[in-house]
Backbone as JSON, one array per atom type, in Angstrom:
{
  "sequence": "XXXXXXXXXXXXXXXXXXXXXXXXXXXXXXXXXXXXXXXXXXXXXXXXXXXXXXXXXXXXXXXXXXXXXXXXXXXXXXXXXXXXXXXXXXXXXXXXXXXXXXXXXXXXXXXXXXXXXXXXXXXXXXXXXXXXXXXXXXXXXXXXXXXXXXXXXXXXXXXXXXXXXXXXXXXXXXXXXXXXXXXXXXXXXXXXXXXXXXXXXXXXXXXXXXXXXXXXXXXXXXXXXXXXXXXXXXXXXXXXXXXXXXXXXXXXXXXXXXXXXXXXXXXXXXXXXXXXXXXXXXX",
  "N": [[89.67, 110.16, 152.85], [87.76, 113.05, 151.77], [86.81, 113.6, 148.07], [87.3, 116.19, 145.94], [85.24, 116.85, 144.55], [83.5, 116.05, 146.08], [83.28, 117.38, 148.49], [82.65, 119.68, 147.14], [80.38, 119.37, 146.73], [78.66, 118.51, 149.5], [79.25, 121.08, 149.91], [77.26, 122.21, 148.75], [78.42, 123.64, 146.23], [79.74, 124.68, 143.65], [82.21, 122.99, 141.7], [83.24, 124.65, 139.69], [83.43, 126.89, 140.33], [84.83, 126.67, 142.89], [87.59, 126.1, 141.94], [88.38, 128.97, 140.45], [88.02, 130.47, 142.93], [90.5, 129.43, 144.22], [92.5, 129.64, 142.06], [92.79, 132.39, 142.27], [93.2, 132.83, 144.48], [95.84, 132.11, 144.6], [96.91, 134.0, 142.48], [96.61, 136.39, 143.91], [98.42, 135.17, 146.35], [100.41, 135.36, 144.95], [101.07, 138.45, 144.07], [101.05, 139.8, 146.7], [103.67, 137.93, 147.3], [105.31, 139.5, 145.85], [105.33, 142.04, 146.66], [105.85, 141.68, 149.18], [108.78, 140.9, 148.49], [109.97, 143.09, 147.4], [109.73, 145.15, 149.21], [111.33, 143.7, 151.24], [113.96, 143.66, 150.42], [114.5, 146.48, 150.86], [113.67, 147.01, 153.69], [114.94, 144.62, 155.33], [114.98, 143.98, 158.07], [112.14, 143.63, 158.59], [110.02, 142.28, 160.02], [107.33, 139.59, 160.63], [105.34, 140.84, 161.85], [105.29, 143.76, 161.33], [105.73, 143.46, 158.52], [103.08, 142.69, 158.05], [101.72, 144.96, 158.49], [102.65, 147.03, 157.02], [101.2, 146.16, 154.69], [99.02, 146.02, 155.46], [98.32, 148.51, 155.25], [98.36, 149.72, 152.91], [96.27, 148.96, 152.09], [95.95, 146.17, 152.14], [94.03, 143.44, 152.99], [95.38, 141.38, 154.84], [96.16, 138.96, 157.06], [98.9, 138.03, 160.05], [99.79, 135.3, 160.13], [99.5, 134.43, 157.69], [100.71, 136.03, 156.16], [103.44, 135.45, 157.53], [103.43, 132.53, 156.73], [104.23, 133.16, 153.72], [106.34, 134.4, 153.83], [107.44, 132.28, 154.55], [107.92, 130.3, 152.78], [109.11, 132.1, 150.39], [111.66, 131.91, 151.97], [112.6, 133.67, 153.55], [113.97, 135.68, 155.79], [113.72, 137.92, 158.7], [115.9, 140.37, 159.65], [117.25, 140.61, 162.8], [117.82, 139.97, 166.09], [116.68, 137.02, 167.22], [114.96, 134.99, 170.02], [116.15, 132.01, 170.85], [114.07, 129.38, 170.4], [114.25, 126.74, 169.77], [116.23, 123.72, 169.56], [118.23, 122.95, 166.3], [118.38, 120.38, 164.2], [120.6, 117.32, 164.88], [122.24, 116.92, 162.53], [122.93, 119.03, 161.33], [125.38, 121.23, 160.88], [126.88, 123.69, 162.99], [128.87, 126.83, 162.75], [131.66, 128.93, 164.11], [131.32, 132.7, 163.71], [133.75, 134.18, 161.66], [134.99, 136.31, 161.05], [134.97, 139.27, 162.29], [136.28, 142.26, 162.06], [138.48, 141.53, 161.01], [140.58, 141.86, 158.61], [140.01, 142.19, 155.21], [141.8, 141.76, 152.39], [142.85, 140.55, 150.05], [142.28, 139.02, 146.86], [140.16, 135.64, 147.1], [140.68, 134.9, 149.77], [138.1, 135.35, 151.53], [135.55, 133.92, 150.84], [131.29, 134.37, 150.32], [128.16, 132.9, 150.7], [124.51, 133.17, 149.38], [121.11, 132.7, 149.65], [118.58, 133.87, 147.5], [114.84, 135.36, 146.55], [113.62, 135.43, 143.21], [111.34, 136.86, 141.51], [108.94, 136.49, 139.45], [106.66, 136.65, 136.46], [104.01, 134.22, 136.28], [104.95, 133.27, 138.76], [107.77, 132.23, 140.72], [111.51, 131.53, 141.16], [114.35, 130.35, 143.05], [117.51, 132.32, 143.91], [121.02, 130.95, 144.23], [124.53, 132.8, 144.84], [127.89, 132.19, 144.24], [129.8, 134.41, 145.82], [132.97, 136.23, 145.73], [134.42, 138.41, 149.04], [136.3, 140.26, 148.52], [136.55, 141.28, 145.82], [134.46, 141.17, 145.09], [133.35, 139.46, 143.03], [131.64, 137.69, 141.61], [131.15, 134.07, 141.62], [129.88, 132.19, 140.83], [126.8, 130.95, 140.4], [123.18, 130.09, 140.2], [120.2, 128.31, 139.74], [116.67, 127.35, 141.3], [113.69, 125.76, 141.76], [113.02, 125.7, 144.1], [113.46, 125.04, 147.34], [115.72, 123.82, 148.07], [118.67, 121.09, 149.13], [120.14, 120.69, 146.84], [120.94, 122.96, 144.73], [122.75, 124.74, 145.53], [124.46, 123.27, 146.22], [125.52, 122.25, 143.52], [126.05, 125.21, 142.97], [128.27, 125.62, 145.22], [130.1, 123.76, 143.92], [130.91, 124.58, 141.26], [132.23, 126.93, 141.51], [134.05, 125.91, 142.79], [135.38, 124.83, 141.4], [137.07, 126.4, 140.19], [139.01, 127.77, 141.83], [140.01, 128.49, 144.91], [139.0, 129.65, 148.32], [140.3, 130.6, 151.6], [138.62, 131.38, 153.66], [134.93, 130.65, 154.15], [132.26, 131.93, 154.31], [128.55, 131.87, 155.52], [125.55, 132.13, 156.07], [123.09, 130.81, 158.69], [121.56, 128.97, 157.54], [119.17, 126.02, 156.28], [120.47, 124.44, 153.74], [122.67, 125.6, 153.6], [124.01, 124.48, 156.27], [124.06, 122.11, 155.8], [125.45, 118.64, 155.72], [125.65, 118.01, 152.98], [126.73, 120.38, 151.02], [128.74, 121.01, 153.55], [130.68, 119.72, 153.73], [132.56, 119.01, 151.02], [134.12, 121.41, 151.37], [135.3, 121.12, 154.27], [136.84, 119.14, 152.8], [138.41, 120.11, 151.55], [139.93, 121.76, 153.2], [139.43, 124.22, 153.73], [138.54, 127.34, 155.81], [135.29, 127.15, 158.07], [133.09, 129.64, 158.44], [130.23, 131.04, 160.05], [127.16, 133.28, 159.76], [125.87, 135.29, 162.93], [122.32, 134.76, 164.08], [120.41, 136.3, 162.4], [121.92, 138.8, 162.04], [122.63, 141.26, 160.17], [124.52, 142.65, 159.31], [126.91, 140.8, 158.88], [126.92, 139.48, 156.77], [127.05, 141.58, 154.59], [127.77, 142.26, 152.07], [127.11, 140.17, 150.16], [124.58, 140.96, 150.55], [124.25, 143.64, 149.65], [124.74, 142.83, 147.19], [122.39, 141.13, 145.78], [120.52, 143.43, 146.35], [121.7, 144.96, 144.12], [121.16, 143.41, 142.14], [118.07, 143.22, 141.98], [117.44, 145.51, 141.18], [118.87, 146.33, 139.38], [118.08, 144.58, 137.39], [116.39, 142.31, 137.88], [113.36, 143.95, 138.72], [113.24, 145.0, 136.56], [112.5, 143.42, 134.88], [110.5, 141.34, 133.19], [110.45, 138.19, 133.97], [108.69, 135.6, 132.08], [109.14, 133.07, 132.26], [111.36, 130.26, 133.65], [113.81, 129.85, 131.74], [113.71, 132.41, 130.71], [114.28, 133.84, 132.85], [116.54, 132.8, 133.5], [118.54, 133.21, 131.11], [118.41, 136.35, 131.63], [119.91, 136.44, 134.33], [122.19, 135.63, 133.48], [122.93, 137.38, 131.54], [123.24, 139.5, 133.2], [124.76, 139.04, 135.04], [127.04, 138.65, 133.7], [128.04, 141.35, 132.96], [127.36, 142.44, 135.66], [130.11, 141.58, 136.38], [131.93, 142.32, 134.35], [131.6, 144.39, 133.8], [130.33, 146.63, 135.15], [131.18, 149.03, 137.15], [132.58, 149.62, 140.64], [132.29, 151.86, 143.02], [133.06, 151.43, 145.91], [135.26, 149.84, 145.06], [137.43, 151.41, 143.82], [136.12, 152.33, 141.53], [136.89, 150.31, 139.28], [135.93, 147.28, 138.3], [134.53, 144.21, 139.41], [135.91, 141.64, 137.89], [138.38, 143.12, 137.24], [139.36, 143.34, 139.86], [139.52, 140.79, 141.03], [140.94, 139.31, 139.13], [143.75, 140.3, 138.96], [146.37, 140.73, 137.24], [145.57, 141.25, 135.37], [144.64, 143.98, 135.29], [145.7, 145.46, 137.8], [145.88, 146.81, 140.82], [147.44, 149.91, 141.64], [149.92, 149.95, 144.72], [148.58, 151.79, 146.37], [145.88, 152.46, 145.87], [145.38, 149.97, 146.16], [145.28, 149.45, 148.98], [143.89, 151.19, 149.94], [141.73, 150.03, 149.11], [141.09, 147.7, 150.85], [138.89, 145.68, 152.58], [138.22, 146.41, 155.85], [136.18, 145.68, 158.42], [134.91, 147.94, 160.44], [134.38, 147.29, 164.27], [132.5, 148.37, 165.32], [130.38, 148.5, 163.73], [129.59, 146.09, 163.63], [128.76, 144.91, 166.25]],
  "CA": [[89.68, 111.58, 152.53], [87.25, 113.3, 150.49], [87.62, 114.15, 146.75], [86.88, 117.81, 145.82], [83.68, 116.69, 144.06], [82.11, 115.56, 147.06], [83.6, 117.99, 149.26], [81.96, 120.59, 146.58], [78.46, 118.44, 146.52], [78.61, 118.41, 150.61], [78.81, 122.27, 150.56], [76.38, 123.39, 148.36], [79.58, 124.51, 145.8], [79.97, 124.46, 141.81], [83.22, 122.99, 141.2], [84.19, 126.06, 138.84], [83.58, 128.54, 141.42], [86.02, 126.12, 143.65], [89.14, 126.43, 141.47], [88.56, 129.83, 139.99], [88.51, 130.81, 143.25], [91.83, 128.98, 144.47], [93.29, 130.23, 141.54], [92.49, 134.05, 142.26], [94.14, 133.06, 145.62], [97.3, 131.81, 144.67], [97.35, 135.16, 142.28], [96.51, 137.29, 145.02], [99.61, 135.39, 147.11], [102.19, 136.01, 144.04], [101.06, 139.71, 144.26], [101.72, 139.59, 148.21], [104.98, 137.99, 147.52], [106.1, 140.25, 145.07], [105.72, 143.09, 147.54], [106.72, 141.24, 150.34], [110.46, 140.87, 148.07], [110.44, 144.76, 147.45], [110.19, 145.93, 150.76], [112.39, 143.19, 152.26], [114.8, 144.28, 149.88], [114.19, 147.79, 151.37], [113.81, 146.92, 154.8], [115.36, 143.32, 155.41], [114.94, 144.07, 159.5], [110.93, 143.86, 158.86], [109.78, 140.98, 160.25], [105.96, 139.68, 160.18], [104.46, 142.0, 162.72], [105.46, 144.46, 160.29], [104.94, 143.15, 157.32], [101.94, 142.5, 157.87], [100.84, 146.36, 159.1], [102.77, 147.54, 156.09], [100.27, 145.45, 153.85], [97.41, 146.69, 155.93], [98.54, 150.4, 155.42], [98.35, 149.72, 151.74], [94.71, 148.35, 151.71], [95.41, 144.5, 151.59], [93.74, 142.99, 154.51], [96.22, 140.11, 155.83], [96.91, 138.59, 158.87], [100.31, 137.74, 160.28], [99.52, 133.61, 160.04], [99.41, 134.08, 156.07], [102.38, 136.54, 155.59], [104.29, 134.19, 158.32], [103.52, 131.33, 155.57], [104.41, 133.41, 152.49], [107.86, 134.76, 153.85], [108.73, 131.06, 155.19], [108.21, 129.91, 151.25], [110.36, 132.98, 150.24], [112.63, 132.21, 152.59], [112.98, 135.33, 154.15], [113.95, 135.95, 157.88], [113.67, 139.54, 159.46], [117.89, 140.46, 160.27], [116.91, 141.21, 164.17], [118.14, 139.0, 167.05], [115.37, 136.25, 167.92], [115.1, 133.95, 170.85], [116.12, 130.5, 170.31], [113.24, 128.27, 170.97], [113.71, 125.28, 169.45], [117.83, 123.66, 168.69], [118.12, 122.31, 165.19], [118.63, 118.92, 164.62], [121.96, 117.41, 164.99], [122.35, 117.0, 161.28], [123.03, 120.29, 160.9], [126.18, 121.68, 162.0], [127.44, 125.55, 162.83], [129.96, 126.94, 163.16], [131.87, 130.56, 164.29], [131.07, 133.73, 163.23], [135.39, 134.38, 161.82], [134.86, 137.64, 159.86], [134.64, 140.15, 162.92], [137.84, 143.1, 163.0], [139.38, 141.1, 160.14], [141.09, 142.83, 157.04], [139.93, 141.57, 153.29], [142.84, 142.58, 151.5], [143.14, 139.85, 148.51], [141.06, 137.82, 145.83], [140.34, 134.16, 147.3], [140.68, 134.99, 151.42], [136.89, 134.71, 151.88], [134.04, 133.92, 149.54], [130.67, 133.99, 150.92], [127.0, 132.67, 149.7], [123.15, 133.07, 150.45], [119.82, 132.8, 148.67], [117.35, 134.92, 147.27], [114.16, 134.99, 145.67], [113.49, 135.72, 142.17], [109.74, 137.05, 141.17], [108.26, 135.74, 137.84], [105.01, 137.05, 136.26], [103.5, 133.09, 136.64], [105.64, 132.09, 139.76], [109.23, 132.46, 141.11], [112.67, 130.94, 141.72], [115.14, 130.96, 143.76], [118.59, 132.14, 143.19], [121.82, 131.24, 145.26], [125.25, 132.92, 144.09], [129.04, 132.61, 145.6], [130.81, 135.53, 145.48], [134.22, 136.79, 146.71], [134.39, 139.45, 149.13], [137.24, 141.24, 148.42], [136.49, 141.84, 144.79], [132.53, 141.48, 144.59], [133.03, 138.68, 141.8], [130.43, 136.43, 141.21], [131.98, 133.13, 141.13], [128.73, 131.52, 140.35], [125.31, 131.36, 140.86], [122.44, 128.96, 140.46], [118.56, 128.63, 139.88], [116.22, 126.01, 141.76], [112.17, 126.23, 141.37], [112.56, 125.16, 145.56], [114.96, 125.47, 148.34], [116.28, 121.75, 148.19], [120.3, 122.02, 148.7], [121.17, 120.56, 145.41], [121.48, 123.6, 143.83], [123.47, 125.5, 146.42], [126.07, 122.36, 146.2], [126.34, 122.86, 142.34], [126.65, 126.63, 142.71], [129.37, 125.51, 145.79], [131.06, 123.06, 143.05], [131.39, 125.4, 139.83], [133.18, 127.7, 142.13], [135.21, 125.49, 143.53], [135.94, 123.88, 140.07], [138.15, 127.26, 139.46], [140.07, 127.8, 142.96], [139.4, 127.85, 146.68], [138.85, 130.24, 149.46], [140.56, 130.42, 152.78], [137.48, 130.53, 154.48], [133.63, 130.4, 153.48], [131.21, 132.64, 154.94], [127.56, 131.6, 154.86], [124.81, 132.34, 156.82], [122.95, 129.51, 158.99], [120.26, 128.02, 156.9], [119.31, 124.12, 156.35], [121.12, 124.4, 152.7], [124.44, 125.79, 154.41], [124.25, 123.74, 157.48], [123.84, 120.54, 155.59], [126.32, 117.76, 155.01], [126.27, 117.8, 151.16], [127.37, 121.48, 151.55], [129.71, 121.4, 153.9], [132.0, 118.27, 153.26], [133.61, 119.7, 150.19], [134.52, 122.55, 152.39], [135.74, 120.71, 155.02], [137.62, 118.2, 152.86], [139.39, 121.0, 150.95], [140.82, 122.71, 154.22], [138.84, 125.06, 154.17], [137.78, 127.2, 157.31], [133.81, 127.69, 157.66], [132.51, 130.8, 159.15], [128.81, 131.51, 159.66], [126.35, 134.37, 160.44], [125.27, 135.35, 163.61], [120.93, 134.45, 163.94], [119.62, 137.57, 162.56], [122.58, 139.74, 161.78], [122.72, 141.83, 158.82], [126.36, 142.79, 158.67], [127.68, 139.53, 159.23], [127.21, 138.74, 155.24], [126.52, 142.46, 154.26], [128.36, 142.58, 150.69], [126.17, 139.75, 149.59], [123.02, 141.36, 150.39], [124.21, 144.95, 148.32], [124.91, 142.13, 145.6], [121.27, 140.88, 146.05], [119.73, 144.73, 145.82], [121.97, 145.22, 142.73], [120.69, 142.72, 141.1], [116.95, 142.98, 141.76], [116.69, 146.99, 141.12], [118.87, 146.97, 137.86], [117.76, 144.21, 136.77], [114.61, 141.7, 138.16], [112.72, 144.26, 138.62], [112.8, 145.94, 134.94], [112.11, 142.57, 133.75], [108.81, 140.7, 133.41], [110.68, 136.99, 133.33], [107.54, 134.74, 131.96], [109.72, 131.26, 132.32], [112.75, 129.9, 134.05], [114.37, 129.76, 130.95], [113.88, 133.99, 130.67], [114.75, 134.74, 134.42], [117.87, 132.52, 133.51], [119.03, 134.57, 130.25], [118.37, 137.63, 132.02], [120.61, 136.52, 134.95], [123.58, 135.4, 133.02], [123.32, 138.57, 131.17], [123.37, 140.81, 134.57], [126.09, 138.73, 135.89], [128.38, 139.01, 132.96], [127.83, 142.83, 132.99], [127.8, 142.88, 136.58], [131.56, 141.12, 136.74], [133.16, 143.14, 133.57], [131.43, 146.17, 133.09], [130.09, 147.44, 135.82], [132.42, 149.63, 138.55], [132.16, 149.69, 141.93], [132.86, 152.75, 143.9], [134.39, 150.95, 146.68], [136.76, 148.84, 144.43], [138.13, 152.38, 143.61], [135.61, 152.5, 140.13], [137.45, 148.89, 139.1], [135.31, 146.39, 138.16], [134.82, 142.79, 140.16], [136.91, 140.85, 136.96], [139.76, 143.66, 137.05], [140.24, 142.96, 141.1], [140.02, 138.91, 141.4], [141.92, 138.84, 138.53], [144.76, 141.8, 139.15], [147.28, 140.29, 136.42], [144.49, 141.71, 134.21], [144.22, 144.86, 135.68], [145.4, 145.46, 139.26], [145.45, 148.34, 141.8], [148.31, 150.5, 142.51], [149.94, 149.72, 146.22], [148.23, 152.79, 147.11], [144.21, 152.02, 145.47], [145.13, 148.64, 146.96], [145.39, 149.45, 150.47], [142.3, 152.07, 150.14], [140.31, 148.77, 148.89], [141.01, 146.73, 151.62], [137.57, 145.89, 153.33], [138.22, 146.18, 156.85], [134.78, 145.53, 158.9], [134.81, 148.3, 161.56], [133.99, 146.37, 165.02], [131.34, 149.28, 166.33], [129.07, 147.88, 162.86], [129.11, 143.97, 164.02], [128.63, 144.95, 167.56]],
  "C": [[88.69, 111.87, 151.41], [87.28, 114.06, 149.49], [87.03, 115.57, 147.08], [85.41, 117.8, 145.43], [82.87, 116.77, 145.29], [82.2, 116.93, 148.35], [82.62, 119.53, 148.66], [80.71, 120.32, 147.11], [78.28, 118.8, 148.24], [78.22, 120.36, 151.08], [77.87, 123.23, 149.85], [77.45, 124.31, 146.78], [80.01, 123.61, 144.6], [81.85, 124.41, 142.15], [84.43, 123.99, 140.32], [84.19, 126.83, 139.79], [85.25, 127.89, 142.45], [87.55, 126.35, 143.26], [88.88, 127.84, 141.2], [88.82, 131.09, 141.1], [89.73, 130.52, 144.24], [93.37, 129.61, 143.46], [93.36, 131.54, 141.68], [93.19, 133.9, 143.77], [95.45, 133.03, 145.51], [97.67, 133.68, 143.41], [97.46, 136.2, 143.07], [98.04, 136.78, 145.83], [100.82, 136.0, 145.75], [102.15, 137.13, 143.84], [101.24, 140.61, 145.45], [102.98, 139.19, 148.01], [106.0, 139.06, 146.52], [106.61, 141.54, 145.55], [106.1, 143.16, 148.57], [108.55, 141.42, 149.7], [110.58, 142.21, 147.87], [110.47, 145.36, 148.43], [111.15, 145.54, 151.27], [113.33, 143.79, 151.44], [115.08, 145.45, 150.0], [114.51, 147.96, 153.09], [114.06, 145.72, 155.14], [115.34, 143.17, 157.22], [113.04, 144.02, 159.65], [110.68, 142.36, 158.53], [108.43, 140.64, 159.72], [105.05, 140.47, 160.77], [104.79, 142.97, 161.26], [105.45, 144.55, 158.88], [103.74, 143.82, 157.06], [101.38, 144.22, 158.36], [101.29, 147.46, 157.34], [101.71, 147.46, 155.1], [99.48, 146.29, 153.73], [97.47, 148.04, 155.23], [98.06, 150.73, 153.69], [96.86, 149.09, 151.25], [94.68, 146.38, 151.87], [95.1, 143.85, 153.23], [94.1, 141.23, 154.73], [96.47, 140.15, 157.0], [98.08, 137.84, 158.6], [100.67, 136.28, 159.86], [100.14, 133.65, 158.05], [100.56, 135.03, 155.12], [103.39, 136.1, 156.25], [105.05, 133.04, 157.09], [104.62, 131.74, 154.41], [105.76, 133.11, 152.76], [108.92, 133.4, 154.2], [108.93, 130.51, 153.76], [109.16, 130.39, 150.3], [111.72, 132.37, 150.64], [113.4, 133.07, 153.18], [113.02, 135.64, 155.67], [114.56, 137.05, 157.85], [115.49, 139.21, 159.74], [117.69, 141.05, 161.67], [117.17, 139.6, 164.98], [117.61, 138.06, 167.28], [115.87, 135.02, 168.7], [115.1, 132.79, 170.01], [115.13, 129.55, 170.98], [113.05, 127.0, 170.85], [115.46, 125.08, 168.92], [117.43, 122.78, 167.45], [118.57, 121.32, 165.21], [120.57, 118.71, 164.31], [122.58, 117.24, 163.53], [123.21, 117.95, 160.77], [123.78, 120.91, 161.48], [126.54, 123.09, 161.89], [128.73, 125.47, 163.71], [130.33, 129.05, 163.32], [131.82, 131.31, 163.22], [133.11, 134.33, 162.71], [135.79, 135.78, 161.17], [134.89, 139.13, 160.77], [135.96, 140.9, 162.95], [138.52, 142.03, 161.84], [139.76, 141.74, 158.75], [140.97, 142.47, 155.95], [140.74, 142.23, 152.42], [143.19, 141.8, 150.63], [142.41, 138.9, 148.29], [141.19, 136.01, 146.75], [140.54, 134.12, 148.97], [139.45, 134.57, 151.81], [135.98, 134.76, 150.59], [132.65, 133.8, 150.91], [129.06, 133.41, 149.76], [125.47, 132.69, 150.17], [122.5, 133.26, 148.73], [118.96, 133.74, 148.39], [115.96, 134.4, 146.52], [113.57, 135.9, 144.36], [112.08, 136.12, 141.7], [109.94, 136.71, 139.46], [106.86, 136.53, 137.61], [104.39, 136.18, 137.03], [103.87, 132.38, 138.23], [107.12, 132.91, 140.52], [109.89, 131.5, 141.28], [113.56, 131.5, 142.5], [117.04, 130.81, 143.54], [119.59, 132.19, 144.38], [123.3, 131.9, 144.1], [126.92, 132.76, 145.22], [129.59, 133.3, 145.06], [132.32, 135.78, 146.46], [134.11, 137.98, 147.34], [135.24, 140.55, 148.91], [136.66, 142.32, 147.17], [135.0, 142.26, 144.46], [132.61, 140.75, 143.94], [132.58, 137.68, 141.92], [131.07, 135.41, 140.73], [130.93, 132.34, 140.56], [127.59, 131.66, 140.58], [124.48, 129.69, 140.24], [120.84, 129.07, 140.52], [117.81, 127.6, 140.4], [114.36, 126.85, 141.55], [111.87, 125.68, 142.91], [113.91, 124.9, 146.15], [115.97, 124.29, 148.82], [117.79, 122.25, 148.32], [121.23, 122.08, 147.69], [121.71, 121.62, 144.73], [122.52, 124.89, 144.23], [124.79, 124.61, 146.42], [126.39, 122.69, 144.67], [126.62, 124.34, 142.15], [128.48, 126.17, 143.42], [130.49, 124.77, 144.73], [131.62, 123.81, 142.24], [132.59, 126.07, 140.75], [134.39, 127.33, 142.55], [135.96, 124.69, 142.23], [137.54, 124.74, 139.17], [138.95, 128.15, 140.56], [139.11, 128.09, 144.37], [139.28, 129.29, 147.34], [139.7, 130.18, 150.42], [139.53, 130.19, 153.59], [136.09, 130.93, 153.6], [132.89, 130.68, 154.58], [129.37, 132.25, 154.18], [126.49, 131.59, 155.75], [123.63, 130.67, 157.51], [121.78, 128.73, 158.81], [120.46, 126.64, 156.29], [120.26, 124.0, 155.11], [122.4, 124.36, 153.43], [125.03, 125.18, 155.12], [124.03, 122.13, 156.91], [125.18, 119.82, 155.17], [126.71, 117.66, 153.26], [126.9, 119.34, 151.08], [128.68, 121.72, 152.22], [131.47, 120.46, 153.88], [132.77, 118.54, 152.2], [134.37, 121.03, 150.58], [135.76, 122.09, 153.21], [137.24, 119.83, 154.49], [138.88, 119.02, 151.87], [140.22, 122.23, 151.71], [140.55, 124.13, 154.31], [137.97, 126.14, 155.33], [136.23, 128.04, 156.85], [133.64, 128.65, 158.72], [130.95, 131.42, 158.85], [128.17, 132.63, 160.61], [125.65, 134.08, 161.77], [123.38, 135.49, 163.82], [120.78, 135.95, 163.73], [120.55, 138.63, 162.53], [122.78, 140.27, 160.19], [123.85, 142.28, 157.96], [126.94, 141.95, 158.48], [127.94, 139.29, 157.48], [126.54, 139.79, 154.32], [127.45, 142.86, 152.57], [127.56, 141.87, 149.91], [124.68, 140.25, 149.52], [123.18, 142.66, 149.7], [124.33, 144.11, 147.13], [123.22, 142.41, 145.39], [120.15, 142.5, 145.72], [119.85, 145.14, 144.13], [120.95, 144.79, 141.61], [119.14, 142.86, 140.87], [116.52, 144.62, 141.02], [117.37, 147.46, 139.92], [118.78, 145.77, 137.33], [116.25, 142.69, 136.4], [113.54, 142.23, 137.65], [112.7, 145.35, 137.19], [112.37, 144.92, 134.39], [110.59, 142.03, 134.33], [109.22, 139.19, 132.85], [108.82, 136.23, 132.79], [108.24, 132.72, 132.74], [110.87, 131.17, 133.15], [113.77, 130.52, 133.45], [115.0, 131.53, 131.14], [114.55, 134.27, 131.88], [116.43, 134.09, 134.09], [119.01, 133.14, 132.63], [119.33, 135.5, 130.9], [119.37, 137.33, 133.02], [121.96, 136.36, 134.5], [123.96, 136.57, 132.17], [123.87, 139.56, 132.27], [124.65, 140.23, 134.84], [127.21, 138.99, 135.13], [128.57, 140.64, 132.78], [128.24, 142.84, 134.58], [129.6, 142.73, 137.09], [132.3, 141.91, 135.96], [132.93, 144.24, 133.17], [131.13, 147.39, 134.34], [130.86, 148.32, 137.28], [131.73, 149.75, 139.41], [132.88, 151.08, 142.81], [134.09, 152.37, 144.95], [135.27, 150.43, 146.07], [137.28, 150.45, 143.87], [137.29, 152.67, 142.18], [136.06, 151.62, 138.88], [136.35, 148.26, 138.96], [135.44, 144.97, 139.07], [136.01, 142.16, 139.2], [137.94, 141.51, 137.06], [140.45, 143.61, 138.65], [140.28, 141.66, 140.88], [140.75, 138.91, 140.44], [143.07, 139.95, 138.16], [145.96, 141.71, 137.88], [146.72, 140.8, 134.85], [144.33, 143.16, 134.17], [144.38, 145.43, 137.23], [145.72, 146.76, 139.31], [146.79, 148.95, 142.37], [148.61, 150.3, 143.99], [149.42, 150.81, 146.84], [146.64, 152.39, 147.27], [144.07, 150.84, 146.71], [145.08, 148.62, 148.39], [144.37, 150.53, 151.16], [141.26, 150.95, 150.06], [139.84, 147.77, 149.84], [139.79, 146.66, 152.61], [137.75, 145.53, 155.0], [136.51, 146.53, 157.93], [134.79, 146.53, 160.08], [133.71, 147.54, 162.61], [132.66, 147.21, 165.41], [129.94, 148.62, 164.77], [128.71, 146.57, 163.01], [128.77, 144.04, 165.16], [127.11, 145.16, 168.02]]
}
């Protein structure tokens, strides 16, 4: 293989010009992904055909191949049906969709969990969190600088370090579908329930988490470091769990439902709160 030197020398091409402009590319993609995460966060049904026309519409002249790339680094898949062309390896196991026409009426029935990605001035991470659905409370969360599953098993651990679930909703990506993942699940009698390819309701409380978080508080910030994006998240989250009300929880906070002994809901509130999934929205 040849070095960069020679590969320069071969084309006629100053070494400085070579990085300065590699580096003006990779700024150019973290200014593509930054607006790739605000739209999807807008429109999470816009795939790369669309993306990519959005882009265009806006002056940046990409093709589909190179916002394909970005969004697979993201981790970002369009919420629209898509043919199965290829089965995943056997590694990787799924399981039913158990959440359809079912009634969420108390703390600890289902938790669910999914990833996002975090923008940085320099870069990004990516953040997974498990929450409960009943209450909205952030049982944990988690930062990785890459989509490896370690840090989706220590989010799954903390959580599980301070009580259990009935079942565990989680949509069907290699993290979720992996053995280190799902074996503490499994061996704690737990039932697993995962998203249908490309459905948006299926794990639709986590993705209003996911907006929350980026529009009061990502996007006001300008993390520079890990370190900062990680401050800033443990701030949002402790605000988001004890301060902030939720309409649907009746104007209750996440901490005053999961923990009701603290703060619970009249048998009346409580039976307005109950999140029942009408079937005509999963259908």
């Amino acid at each position: 293989m040849l070095s960069i030197g020679r590969q320069c020398e071969l084309l006629n091409l100053n070494r400085t010009t070579y990085y300065y402009c590699s580096e003006r590319d990779e700024s150019y993609n973290r200014t593509l992904m930054h607006l790739l995460d605000e739209q999807f966060t807008r429109t999470p049904f816009y795939g790369v055909d669309r993306m990519t026309e959005w882009l265009r519409r806006r002056g940046h002249g990409v093709n589909p191949k190179r916002i394909r790339r970005l969004m697979r680094q993201m981790g970002l898949e369009a919420v629209y049906p898509k043919p199965r062309l290829t089965e995943n390896g056997k590694a990787h196991r799924r399981y039913p969709y158990l959440l359809r026409e079912l009634s969420i009426d108390h703390p600890d029935q289902v938790w669910c969990s999914d990833i996002t990605y975090i923008r940085m001035v320099y870069g990004f991470v990516y953040l997974v969190a498990v929450m409960d659905w009943f209450s909205r409370y952030v049982l944990a969360w988690e930062l990785s600088t890459t989509l490896e599953t370690g840090f989706c098993v220590r989010a799954l651990q903390h959580a599980l370090g301070s009580s259990k679930p009935e079942i565990f909703n989680t949509d069907q990506g290699v993290q979720f579908t992996s053995t280190e993942f799902l074996d503490p699940l499994t061996a704690g009698g737990i039932r697993i329930s995962m998203d249908g390819r490309g459905r948006v309701y299926d794990n639709i409380f986590v993705e209003r988490l996911w907006r929350s978080v980026k529009y009061e508080e990502v996007y006001l910030r300008e993390y520079r470091e890990v370190k900062d994006a990680r401050d800033g998240l443990a701030r949002y989250f402790e605000f988001y769990n004890r301060e902030r009300p939720h309409s649907a929880l009746r104007n209750q906070t996440p901490h005053e439902v999961y923990f009701p002994q603290q703060g619970s809901f009249s048998p009346f509130e409580q039976a307005q709160t109950m999140h029942h999934i009408p079937p005509n929205i999963l259908s």
